[in-house]
Each structure stands twice: as C-alpha cells, then as structure tokens.
N, C-alpha and C positions, 0 to 999 in steps of 0.2 A: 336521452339517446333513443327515445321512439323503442320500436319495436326489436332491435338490435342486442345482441346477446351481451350482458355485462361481465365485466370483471369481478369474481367471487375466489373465495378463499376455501380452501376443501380441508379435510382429515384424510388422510390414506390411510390404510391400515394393509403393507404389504406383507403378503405370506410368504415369501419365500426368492432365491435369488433369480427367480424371472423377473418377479414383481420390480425389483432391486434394482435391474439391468433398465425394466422400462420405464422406471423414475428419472434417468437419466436423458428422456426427453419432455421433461414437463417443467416445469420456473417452478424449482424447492425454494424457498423464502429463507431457510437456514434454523426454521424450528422443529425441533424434531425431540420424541420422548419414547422411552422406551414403548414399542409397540407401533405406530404412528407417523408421520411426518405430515410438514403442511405444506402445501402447495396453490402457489395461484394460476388460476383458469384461467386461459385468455379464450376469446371465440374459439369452439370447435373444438376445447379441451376434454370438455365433461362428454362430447360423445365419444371422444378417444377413448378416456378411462373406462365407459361401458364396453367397448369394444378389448380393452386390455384384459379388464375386470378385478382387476383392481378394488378391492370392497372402498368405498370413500364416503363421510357426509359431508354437506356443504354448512359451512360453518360463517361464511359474507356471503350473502347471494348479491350484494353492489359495494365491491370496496367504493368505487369512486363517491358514492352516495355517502356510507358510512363515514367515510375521510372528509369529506363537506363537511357532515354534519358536528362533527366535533369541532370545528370554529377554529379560533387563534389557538385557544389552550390559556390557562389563568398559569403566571406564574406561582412560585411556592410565596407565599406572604413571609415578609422580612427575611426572605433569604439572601446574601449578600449578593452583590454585583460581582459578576464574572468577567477577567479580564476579555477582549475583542466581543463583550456582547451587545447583539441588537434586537428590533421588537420581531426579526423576519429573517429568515434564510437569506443567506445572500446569493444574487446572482455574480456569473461569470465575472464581469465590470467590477464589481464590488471587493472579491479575492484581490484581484489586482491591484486596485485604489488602494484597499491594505497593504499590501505586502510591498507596494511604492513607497507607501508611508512609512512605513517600517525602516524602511531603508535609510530612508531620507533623514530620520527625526533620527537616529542612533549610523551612522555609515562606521564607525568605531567598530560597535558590535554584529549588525544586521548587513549583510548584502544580499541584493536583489540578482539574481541570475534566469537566463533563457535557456531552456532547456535544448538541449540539439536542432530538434527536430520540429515543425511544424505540424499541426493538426489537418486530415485531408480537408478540410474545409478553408488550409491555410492560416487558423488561430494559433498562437504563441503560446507558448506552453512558459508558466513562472514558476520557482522556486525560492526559500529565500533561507541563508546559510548563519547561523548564529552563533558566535563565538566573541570570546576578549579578544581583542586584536586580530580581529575575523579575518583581514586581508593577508596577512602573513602566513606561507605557505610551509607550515611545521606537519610534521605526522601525530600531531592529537587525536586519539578513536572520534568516530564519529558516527552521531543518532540517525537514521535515515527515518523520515514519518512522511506518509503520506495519504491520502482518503479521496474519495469520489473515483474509483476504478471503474463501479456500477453508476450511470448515470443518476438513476430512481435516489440511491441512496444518500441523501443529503446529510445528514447531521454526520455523515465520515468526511465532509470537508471541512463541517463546521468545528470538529472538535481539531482537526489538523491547525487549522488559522488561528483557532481560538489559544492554542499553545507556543505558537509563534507569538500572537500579543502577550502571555502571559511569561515568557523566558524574556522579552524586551523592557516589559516594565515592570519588571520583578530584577534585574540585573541591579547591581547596587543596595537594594533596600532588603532583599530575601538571602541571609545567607547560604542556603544551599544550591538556589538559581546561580550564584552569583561563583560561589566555590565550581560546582559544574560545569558553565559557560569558562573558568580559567582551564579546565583542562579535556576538555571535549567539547566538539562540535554539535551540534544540530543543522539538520536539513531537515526543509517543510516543504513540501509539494502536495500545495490543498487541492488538487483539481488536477489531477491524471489526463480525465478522458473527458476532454474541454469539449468537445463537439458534440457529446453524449448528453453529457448536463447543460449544456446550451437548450437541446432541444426539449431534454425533460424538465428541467425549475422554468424557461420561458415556454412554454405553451399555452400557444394564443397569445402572447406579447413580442412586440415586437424587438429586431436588435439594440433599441438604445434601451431596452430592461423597460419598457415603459407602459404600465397597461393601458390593454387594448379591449377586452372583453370580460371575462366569466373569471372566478377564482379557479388558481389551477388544478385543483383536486375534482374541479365540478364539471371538467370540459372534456371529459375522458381519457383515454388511454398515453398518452404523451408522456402525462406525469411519471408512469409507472416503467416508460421505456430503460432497460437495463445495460445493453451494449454500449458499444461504440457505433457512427454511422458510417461505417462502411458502406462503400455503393455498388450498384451493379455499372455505375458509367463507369466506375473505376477498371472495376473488372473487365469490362469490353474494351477497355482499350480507348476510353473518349476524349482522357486527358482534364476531363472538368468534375468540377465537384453537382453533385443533383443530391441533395438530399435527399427528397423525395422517393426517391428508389432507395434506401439507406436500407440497408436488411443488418448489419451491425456485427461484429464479433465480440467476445465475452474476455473482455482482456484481463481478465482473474485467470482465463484460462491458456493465455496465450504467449507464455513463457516457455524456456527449454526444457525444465525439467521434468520430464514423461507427460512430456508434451503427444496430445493425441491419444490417452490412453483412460482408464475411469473417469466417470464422471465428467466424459464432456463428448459433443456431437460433431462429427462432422458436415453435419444438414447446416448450408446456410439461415434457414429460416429458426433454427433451436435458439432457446433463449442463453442455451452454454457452449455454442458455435464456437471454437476452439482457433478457427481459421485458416488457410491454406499451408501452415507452415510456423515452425517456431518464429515470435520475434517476426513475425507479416506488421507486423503494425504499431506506426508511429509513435503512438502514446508507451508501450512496451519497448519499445527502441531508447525511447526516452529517457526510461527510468533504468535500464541496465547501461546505458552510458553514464549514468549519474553515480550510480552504484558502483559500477566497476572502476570509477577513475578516481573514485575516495579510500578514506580509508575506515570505511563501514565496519562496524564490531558489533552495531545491533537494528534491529530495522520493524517497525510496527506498522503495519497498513489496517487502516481502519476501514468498517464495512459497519451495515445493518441486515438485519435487527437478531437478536435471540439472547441477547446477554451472555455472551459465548467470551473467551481467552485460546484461542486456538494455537497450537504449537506441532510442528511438525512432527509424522508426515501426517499427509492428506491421502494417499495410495498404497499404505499400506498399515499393516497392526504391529511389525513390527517396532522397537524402539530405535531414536535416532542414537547414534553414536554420543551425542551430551542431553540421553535422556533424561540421568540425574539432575546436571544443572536447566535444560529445558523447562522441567515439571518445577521443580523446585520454583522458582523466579516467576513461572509462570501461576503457582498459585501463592505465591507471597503477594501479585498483582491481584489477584480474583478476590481476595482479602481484602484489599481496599476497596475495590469498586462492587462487590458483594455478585461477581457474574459466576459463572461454572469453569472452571480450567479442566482440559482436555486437547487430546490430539486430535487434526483437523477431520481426520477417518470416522472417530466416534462420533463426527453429525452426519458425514456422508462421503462418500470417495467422492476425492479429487486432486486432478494433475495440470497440470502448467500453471499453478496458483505464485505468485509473487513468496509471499511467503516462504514455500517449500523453497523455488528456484536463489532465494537470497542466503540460505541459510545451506542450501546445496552447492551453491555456486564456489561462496566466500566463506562459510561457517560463521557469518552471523549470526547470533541469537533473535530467529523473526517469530514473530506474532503477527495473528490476524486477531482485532477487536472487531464481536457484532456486536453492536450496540440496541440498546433498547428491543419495543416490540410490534415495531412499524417499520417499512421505509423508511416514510419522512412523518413522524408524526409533527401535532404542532408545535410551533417556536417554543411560544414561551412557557408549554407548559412539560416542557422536556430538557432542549439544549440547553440553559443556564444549569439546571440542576443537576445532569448529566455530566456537563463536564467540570461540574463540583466535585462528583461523583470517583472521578477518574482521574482529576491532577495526580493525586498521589500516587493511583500504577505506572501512570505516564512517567515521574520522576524515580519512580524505582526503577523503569526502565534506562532510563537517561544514568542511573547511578552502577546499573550492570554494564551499559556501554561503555562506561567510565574507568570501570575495574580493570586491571592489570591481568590479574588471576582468571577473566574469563576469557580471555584473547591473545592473541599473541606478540612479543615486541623484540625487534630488533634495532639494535643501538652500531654505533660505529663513528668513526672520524676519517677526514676526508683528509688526505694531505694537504690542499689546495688551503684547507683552513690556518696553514702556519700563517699563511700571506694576508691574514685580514680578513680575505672577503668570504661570502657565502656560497657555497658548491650545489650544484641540483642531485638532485639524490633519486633515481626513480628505482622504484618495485614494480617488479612485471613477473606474469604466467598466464600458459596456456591453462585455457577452461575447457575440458570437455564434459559435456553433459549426456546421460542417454534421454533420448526420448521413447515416444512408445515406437518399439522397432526399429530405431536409428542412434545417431546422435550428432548432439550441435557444439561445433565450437567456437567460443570468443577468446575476447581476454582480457584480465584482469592489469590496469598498470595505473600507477602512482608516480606523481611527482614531488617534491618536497623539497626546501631549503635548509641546508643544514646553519649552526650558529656558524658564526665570524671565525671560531676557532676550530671550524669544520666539524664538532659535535653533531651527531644526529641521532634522534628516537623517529621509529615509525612504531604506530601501532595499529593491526590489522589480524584479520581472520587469521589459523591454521593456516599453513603451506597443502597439506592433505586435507580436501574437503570431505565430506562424508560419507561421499557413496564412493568414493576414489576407492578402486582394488592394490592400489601398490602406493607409497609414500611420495608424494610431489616437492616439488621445490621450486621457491621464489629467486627471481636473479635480482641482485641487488646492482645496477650501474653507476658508477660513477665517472667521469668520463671517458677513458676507455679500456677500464677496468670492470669485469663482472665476475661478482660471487656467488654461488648456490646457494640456499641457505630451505635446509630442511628444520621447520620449526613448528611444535604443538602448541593446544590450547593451552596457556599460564605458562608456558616457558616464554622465556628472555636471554637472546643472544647477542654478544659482544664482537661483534667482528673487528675490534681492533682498528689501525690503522688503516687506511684502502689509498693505494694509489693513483691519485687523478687525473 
C-alpha cells in the first residue's frame, strides 16, 4: 500500500467519562478488559487519539499484513466434520445455493423464504424456516438466528448456515434435533446486510465470486468494511444505487430501541453511524418484519470477535425485568462454548442493537454471540472447530425457546372448528418503543391455523414488554370476534370457546 497509512490495532487505556464519550467515535472491535479497550485505526485515527489523548499503544501496526500472513489456518487434526462445512468462507452466491438446497432436499421440513424487502443495491435477502411439517401454519415458539449484521464479520454467517445444515441433517437420526424441530420452529437468516458482505468477502473479485487479483486480507481496506452501503446518490435524491459513494450505516445500530442514544454517531462517516432514523434501512426493515410476524420466544444474532454471550441491556446497568432467567440460560450457554456471559453494557454502551430491540419489542429471550478473536480469522483453522465449540449453546438455546415456562401461551377454540374445517387465528399489538428522545411505533401480528376442531395454541412473548410503564395486551381475532388477553411470562390462558 506504498506510503499510505495502514490499518493497526491499538490499547486504549481511557481515564475517565470523557475518554468514554470519545470512544464512541472510534471502530471498538468488542475486546475489552478491565482497564482497556481495543480499537481499530483506520487512516487519520491515531492522530485523533493524540488530539483526544487518550493514553493508547499500538498493538498491529498492519492488521492487513498480519491477516495475510497467517495463510488458510490448519485445521485441528482428527477433528470431526462439521455439518455445512468447507475449506473457505463462503461468498453471497454460496448462502443461497445452500439454503436452496436445503429447501429442496427436505421441502417436508426446510422452506426457503424472501425476506420483504430488497437490498439498495436491489439484492434479495433469503431466509430459510425449519420445522416438522414446516408448511403448516400452527403457533409453535420460534428460534430466530441470524449473523453477518457487520459486513467484516464473517464466521457470524458462517456459524448461522452451518446450524441450518446441522437441524436438516440431524432431523431423524439426533433425537433431540429431531424432538425440537417436532415442537418449535427455527429461522436462519445467514446474511442480514447482503450488500455490505458483497463488498467486504468479494474485494477485488468480481460479481460471479470469481477471482480476480490478490487474496482478500492482502488488498486492503474492503475486507474490514463494517456497515451497510448506504449512498450519498441515495440520499440526493438520484434514485440509482453508486456504491462507490457508499458511506454505510451500522445496522447493529439501527433499530427502535433507544435508537440514537450511547454508543452510536450520528456523523455519517462513524463506523457506528446509527442512521437518519429508526428502522432508515432495508436490511433492519427486514428483520423486524420477520420477527414481528412470528411467533419468536428467542432470538441469537451472531457477531465477532471477543468470545462474549451478550444479554440485555446494552444502555444501561440496570437489570432487565427476566434478569434471573436472562443470566441464568445465558451462562448455562458460556459453559458450553467456554466464552464470558455478561450484559451487553459490561463491554460498552450501546442502543439500537437487534438484540436489546427483540427482547424489548416482544420479550424474547435475545443474545448477541462474539465469536472468537478476529473478524474473519482463517477457515479452517477456526470455523469447524468453532462451531463444534458452540452447537451445544446453540441447542440449549433452541431448548429455552421451546420451553413453555419461559414465554407465554394462549390456547382457545374456534367455533367455526364444530364444522370440520380450519379457522385463522391472528395475534396482534401495538409496539411502542422509546428511542433517544422520541419513540417508534410498529406492530406486532400473527397469523395461525387452528385444528379441524378449531383447537388452537399460540406461543409467544409477554403481552407487557419490558420497558412498558403500565400492562399491555394482545387482541386475539377470530373472525369478527376479538379478545384482550393480558398475559405473563410462563403463564397459560384458556380463552374458551370464541365465536367466528
């Protein structure tokens, strides 16, 4: 890179809540120890921090260098094969062709789904839904997982997909895959912010994944790009996509919930640029229509690196309202995969995070996993043994989504069901959320089929979300009939017969 200032990895050592405040414009990597935090320098960083003063040492003075030079990576010798595993990260094309396949080979238990909304760049956004008798529209809880929010962060898609292969070919032969998929769903959505990871894993390769030049740790900065590309043609009003102008927002950060507030920028050019507005953007549009139209009881978003188990909140020290069962579940997970469980505050304040907004929205049980102590370190001598590492949190979480006693259910019969056939059953509320100095509202709504004999279970979050000041309630319809129903976490209500 000639004479050109490189990408290095620093130590801060902040004194005090100035220091604190101006950490909030620098790319924190997410490792951090008591005393300390690390930070990567992009051009122009390190004369900021002299200018803050910030005490700091430089600890990479060339990550791109350094990340070359560690090669493929050797895997672990005779360690077993991991289900969806390959010798390389996969690109965009690649997810897909999976989670196609997936579809294809199991349509029983696996469907393939398009997320609402398109990518500004116009790319499709996949999902893919895994259950026994997946097409059938019951009120079973359901897992929400997803990874790649941070473009840079690659092995958060990898361990998403790799668990989508592993509940598909484990169904039948693993009995506790197999008991799980009979009474809870999974959603996988490996690739959030498809235009972000486009530009970061193909740099210097061209659209069809095909190389073109240099390996992509060795050709600078691209690799390490974190946002989404947002543009400045967008913003003027041009109507066309330019990447090239792409300045990017931080869609970890660009959710409802105290939206605009710690630990994020309003400067388009920050690496945790928060964005003009709750929910500005596609890929977050995305995933709260995915969420809010199931019925989600627990939700994992995967990120890198620090070997973290993060649990709400992110903005404050207070505890959440299911702090007991939050900590609890979440270091029964950190026990399996050997990482540190903590709330998302103890590494650093922050707001409009997925996480905090899922578990604020609907009362699902969310986590954020950072994985390892890289980005993207290499393949093979990380993602196999990694997500060895982690099936077992993964299914304890799949087995807390599953549970009765951590969410809440209502049951009921339709009259429509004396006559034979099937009735639709939907759950709906208003959302309101605060953000920093405002608040957003959506909403929450469910459809479902009840049995032939008009029987129906739904299972789903609390009626009363977390931060709510006064007790909410879910309207249950049935055709033009609606009921209130005010209901806690582990409670179970019988509404009886309902007229259709």
């Amino acid at each position: 890179m000639g004479g050109e200032e490189k990408l290095a990895l620093a130590w801060l050592r902040p004194r005090g809540a100035a220091d604190l405040a101006a950490l909030s414009h620098f790319d924190l990597t997410h490792l951090a120890r008591p005393g300390g935090v690390e930070v990567l320098l992009w051009p122009g960083d390190e004369a900021r921090l002299r200018a803050v003063g910030i005490p700091y040492e430089i600890t990479v003075d060339d990550l791109v260098a350094r990340d070359r030079d560690l090669g493929p990576g050797v895997r672990m010798a005779g360690a077993a094969a991991q289900p969806g595993e390959r010798d390389d990260y996969r690109f965009l094309a690649d997810y897909e062709k999976d989670l196609k396949g997936l579809a294809a080979a199991r349509p029983d238990l696996a469907r393939l789904f398009t997320l609402p909304e398109r990518s500004e760049a116009g790319r499709a956004v996949y999902g893919i839904e895994i259950a026994e008798s997946v097409r059938r529209p019951d009120g079973r809880p359901t897992l929400y997982v997803d990874g790649l929010h941070h473009a840079r962060e690659w092995p958060s898609g990898e361990m998403a997909i790799m668990f989508a292969h592993d509940l598909v070919s484990s169904f039948g032969s693993d009995a506790e895959v197999t008991r799980l998929l009979r009474s809870l769903r999974v959603v996988v959505v490996p690739v959030v912010n498809v235009d972000g990871f486009t530009y970061s894993r193909g740099h210097l390769y061209d659209d069809r994944n095909s190389f073109t030049s240099f390996p992509v740790q060795a050709v600078g900065f691209g690799a390490y790009w974190r946002k989404n590309r947002r543009t400045l043609t967008k913003d003027r009003g041009l109507g066309h996509f330019d990447g090239h102008t792409g300045y990017g927002v931080d869609n970890n950060r660009n959710y409802s919930l105290g939206f605009g507030g710690p630990g994020t920028s309003p400067i388009p050019a920050a690496l945790n640029y928060c964005g003009p507005s709750p929910f500005s953007e596609p890929e977050n549009r995305n995933v709260a229509r995915t969420v809010l139209s199931r019925t989600v009881t627990a939700a994992l978003s995967h990120h890198t690196y620090s070997n973290l188990v993060l649990r709400p909140w992110g903005d404050t020290h207070n505890n959440a309202p299911d702090e007991s069962l939050l900590k609890a579940l979440g270091d029964a997970m950190a026990k399996h995969n050997g990482y540190k469980s903590q709330k998302g505050i103890e590494l650093y304040p922050t707001t409009g995070t997925m996480s905090d907004w899922s578990y604020g929205a609907i009362g699902a049980l969310s986590y954020t996993f950072e994985h390892g102590r890289d980005f993207h370190p290499p393949y093979a001598g990380f993602v196999p043994e990694n997500y060895a590492r982690n099936r077992r949190a993964f299914l304890t979480l799949a087995e807390a989504a599953a549970e009765p006693t951590h969410h809440s259910v209502i049951r009921g019969q339709t009259t429509g069901g004396g006559k034979g056939r099937e009735e639709a059953v939907i759950v709906r509320k208003a959302i309101t959320l605060p953000t920093n100095g405002g608040k957003h509202q959506d909403r929450f709504e469910i459809a479902v089929s009840s049995e032939r004999d008009g029987r129906f279970e739904v299972h789903l979050g609390p009626s009363t979300p977390p931060r709510a000041t006064k007790p909410e309630h879910y309207e249950v319809v049935v055709g033009r009939s609606v009921v209130g129903v005010v209901v806690k976490r582990g409670e179970q209500i019988d509404l009886g017969r309902i007229p259709a």
